[in-house]
N, C-alpha and C positions, 0 to 999 in steps of 0.2 A: 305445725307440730301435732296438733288434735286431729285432722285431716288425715294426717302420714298414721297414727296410731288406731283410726279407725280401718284405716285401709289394710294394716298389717293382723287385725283384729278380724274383720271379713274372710281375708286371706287364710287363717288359721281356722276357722268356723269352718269355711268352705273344704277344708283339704279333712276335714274329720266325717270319714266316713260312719255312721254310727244307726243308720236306719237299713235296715231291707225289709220295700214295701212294693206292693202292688201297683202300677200304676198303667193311665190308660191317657194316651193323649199327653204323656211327658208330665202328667200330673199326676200325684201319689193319691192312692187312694185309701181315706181315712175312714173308721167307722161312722155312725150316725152321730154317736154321743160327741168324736172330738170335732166333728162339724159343728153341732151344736154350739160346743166350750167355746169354739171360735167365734162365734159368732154372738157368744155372751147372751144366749139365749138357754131355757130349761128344754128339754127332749120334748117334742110335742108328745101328747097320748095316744093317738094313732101310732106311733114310731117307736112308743116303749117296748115293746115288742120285741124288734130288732136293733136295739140301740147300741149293741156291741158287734153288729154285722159291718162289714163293709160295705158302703154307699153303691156299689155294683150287683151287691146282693140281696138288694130290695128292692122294691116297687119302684121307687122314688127312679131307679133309674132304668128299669123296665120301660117303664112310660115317656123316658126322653123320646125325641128322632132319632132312631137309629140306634136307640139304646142297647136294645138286644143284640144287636152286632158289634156294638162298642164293647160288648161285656164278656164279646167270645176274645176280644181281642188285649185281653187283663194279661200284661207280664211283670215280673219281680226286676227290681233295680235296689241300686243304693241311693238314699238321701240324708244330705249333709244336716245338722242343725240350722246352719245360714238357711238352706231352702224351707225348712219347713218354717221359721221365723219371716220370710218373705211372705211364703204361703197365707201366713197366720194375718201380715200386714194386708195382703190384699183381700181376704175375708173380711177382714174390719173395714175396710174402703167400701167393699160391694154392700155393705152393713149398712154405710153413715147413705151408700146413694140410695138403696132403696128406701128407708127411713124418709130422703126428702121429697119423695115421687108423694103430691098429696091422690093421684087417684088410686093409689096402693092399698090394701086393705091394712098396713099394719099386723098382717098375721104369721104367725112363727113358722108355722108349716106351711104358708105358701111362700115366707121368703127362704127358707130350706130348698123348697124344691128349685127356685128360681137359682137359687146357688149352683146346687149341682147341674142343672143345664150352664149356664155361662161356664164351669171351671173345665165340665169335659165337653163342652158342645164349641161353645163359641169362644172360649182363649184362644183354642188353635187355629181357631178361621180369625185370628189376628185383631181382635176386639177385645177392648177394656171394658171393665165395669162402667165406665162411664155412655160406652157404645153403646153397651147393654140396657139400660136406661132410657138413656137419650133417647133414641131410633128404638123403643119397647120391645124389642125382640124376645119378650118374654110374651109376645103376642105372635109373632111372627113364625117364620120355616126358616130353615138354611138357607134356603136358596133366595126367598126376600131377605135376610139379613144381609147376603153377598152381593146385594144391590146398592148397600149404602158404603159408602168409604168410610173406613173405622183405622185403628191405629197405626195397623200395617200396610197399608196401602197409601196411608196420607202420609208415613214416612218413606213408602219407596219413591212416590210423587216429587217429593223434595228431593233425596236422593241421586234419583234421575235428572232434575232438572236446574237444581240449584247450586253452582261450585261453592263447598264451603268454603274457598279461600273468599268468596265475592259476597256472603251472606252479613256480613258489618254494614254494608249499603244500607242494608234495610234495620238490621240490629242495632246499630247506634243510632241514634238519637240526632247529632249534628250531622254527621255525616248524610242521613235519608234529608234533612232539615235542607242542604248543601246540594245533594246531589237532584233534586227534587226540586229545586228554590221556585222555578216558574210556577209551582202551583202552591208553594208555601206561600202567603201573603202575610201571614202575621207572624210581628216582631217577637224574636226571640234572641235567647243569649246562652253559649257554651260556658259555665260557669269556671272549668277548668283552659278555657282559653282565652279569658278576656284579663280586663285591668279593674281595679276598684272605682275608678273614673268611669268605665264601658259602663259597669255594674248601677252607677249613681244616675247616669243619661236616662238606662233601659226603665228603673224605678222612676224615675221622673217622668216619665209618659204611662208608666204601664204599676202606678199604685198599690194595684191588685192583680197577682197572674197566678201562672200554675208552673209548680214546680213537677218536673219527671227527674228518675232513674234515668240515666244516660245508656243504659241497655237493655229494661223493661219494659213487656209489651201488655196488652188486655189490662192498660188500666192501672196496673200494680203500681205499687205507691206513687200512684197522683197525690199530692195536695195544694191546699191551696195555702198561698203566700202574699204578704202586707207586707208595701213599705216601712218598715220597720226593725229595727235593731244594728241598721248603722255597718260597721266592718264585722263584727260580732257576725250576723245574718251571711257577709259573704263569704268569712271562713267556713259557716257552718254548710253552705250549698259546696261549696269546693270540696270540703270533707266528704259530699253525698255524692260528687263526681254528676252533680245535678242541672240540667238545662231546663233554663226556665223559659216561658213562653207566655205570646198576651192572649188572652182567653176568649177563646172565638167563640160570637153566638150563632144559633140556630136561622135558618129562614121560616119567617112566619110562619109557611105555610106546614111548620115541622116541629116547631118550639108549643107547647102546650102551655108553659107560666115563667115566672120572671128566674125560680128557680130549676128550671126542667137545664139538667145535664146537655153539651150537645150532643144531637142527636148524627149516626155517621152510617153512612153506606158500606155495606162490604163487599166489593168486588174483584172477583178473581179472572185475573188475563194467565193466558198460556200463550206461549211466546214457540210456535210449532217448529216440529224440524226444517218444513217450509219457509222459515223465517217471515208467516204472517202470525198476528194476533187474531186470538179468541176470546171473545169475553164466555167465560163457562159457566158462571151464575154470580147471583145479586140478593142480599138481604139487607134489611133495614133494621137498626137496632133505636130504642126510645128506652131510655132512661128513665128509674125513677128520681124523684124530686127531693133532690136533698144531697143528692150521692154524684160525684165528681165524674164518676166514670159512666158509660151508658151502656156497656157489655153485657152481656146474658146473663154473666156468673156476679152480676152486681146488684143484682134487684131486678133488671132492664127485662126485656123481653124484645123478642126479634119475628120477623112474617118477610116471607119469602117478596122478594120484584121480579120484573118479568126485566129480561136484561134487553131485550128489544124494544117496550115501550117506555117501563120506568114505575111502570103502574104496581101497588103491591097487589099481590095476587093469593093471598094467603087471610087467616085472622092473622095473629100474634100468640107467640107461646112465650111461656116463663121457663127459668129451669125446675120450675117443681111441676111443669106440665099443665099448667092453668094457662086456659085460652084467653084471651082479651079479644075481642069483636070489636071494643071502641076504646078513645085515645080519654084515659080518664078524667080529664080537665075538661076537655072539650064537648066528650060525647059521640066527636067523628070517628063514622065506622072505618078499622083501619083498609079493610079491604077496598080495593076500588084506588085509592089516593094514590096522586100522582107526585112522583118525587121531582120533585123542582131543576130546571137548568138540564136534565136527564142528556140531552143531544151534546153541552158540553162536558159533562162529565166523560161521556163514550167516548168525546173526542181526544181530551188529558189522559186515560188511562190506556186508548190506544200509543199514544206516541210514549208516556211513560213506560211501559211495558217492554220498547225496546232502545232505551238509553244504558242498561246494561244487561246485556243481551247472554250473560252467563249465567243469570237469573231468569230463568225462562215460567218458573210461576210462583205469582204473588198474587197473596189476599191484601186487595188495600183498604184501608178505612178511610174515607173522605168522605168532609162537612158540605154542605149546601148552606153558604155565611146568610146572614141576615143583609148583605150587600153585593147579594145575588153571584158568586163567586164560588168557584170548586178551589175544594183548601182541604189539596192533604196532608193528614193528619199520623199516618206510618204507614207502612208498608212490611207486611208478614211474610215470609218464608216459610215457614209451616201455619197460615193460618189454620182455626178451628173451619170444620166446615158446619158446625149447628147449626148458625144463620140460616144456613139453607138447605138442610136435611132436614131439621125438627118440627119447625113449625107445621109442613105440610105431610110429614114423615113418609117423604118419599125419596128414596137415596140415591144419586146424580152420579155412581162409579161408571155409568154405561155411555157418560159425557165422555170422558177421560181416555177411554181404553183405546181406540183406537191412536188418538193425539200420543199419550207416552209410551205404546207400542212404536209408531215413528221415531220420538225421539231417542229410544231405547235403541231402534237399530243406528238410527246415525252415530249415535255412541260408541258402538262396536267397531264401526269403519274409521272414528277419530278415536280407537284407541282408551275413550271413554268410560264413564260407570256403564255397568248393564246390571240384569235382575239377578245375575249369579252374583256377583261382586258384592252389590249392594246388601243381597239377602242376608249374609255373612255378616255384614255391618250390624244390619237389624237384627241378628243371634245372638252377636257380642252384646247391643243395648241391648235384651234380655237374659243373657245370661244366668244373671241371677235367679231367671225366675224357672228354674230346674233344666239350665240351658238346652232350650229347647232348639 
């Protein structure tokens, strides 16, 4: 009902034409001051000046790449309320990411400037505020920025290669647990498909485990769970539509202390129109201590592996862009280390890669157990590619292109998605954002 009344709510925002502004790159363009308000920042002193100017009619965007040609290229449109409230939402996003960059200076007029590059430079080349960031391209050119795979490119990727009817494989929980099982080794239980007897066995081996979301990935409501609370506890997992699992450790050579998170491998197979596997790259993710999950956006920090030997080949980066050189329990330098079992791991991910072969590319997360054993742990359809763009900030699209150029034409001859198709797709999920 709330759902239905939001939608009908959008829908009426959207159909109220009430603005005609300028805009360049499907983006309105606003003066300095209402960048500013947005941004919940006062007018720097340098900008007082021209605070009532359009953002094209200052320096500010003089000084872009390309700026001076972007600003021959200023035409009038209408925009709804809905868009310039979207608008206003993702200034505030681009707000909270620069704020957590620690090598950022914190300064009002440089994160202005940085603004107005990302909203007409780099939206359109298909990059989110998080792109922007991540991969610093507030450092970068155009043309390094279109080196890294950013939002629109990692959804035509999936797109291309992923059938949504076949992406539950990976999205649920039981099902990848099931479809996967040879390399699942540890006990687990579908909460919504067992009996209160199943429930009482799995707790009498497995004391202490972890409960998951039954279709949540990166970690999202992990916790942890204790025998205890009887029928009470398995209505309430049933309630959460929750599979539980027994809690696998690290292998030594990877576990830093008694509480260190496990730590999981990300690697991504492409499953070609050749119908071989490619392993396309590899990062290592290390948790910090105390936090369930070991992903990048949890504390953790991630450094690129070399997918041929297994060696990490990077420091480690954080998401606030702080490097780590060494593993902080230990002191060992991360660079150099060799991830454990690495020849079977290649060898699981090659044959799992094509056991559903309508999933042609997945990011996997797999553990290296403390009982020498490859144990994965899900499997992504759109994983992130930070793992292994961030750390070394060099960006891997010139892996790809050739491989989903292939699969794109075999597409076309089965009748399949192609990049017209799909583009369409990816206009719709943006729509809202001044349907570009």
């Amino acid at each position: 009902m709330i759902s239905a009344l939001i939608k009908v709510v959008r829908q009426l925002a959207t159909s109220i034409k009430c603005f005609r502004l300028p805009e360049v790159n499907g983006m309105p363009v606003l003066t300095v001051k209402k960048f500013c308000r947005y941004l919940r920042i006062p007018v720097p002193n340098c900008w007082r000046d021209v605070k009532a100017q359009p953002v094209t009619a200052t320096a500010i965007f003089s000084e872009l790449e390309g700026g001076s040609v972007l600003a021959e290229t200023v035409k009038t449109r209408r925009f709804s309320i809905y868009d310039l409230h979207v608008l206003k939402g993702m200034v505030r996003v681009f707000s909270e990411n620069y704020r957590h960059i620690s090598q950022l200076s914190s300064s009002d007029t440089q994160m202005l400037k940085y603004l107005i590059s990302f909203l007409y430079i780099f939206w359109s080349e298909g990059f989110t505020p998080e792109n922007f960031f991540s991969y610093r391209f507030y450092e970068k050119t155009i043309a390094e920025a279109n080196g890294f795979i950013g939002w629109k490119y990692h959804h035509l990727i999936r797109h291309l290669c992923n059938d949504r009817k076949f992406r539950v494989y990976c999205s649920s929980r039981a099902i990848f647990n099931k479809t996967y099982r040879k390399w699942v080794h540890r006990d687990w239980l579908d909460t919504m498909k067992c009996t209160y007897q199943d429930f009482e066995e799995f707790l009498a081996k497995q004391p202490r485990f972890l409960i998951k979301p039954r279709t949540s990935a990166g970690g999202k409501g992990l916790q942890l769970g204790e025998a205890s609370g009887g029928k009470r506890l398995f209505r309430e997992l049933q309630r959460q539509r929750a599979v539980i699992e027994e809690i696998v450790t690290s292998h030594p050579d990877l576990r830093e202390s008694v509480d260190s998170p496990l730590n999981t491998v990300r690697i991504f197979t492409l499953l070609k129109a050749n119908g071989q596997v490619e392993l396309m790259a590899a990062g290592i993710r290390f948790g910090k201590a105390g936090v369930l999950a070991d992903n990048y956006h949890s504390g953790g920090f991630a450094a690129v592996v070399d997918v041929k030997t297994g060696h990490i080949i990077s420091d480690a980066v954080d998401a606030a862009h702080v490097k780590h050189q060494k593993l902080p329990v230990s002191g060992r330098t991360i660079k150099g280390l060799q991830v454990p079992c690495w020849p079977e791991l290649i060898e699981a991910v090659t044959e799992a890669a094509t056991i559903v072969p309508q999933l042609r590319h997945i990011g996997w997360d797999i553990a290296i157990t403390d009982k020498n054993q490859i144990e994965f742990i899900e499997g992504n359809t759109i994983a992130g590619f930070n793992v292994v763009q961030v750390p070394d900030q060099t960006g891997i699209k010139y892996r790809y292109e050739k491989p989903i150029a292939e699969i794109e034409a075999l597409n076309r001859t089965q009748g399949g998605p192609s990049q017209d198709s799909l583009m369409e797709d990816i206009k719709a999920h943006r729509r809202s954002f001044f349907r570009l």
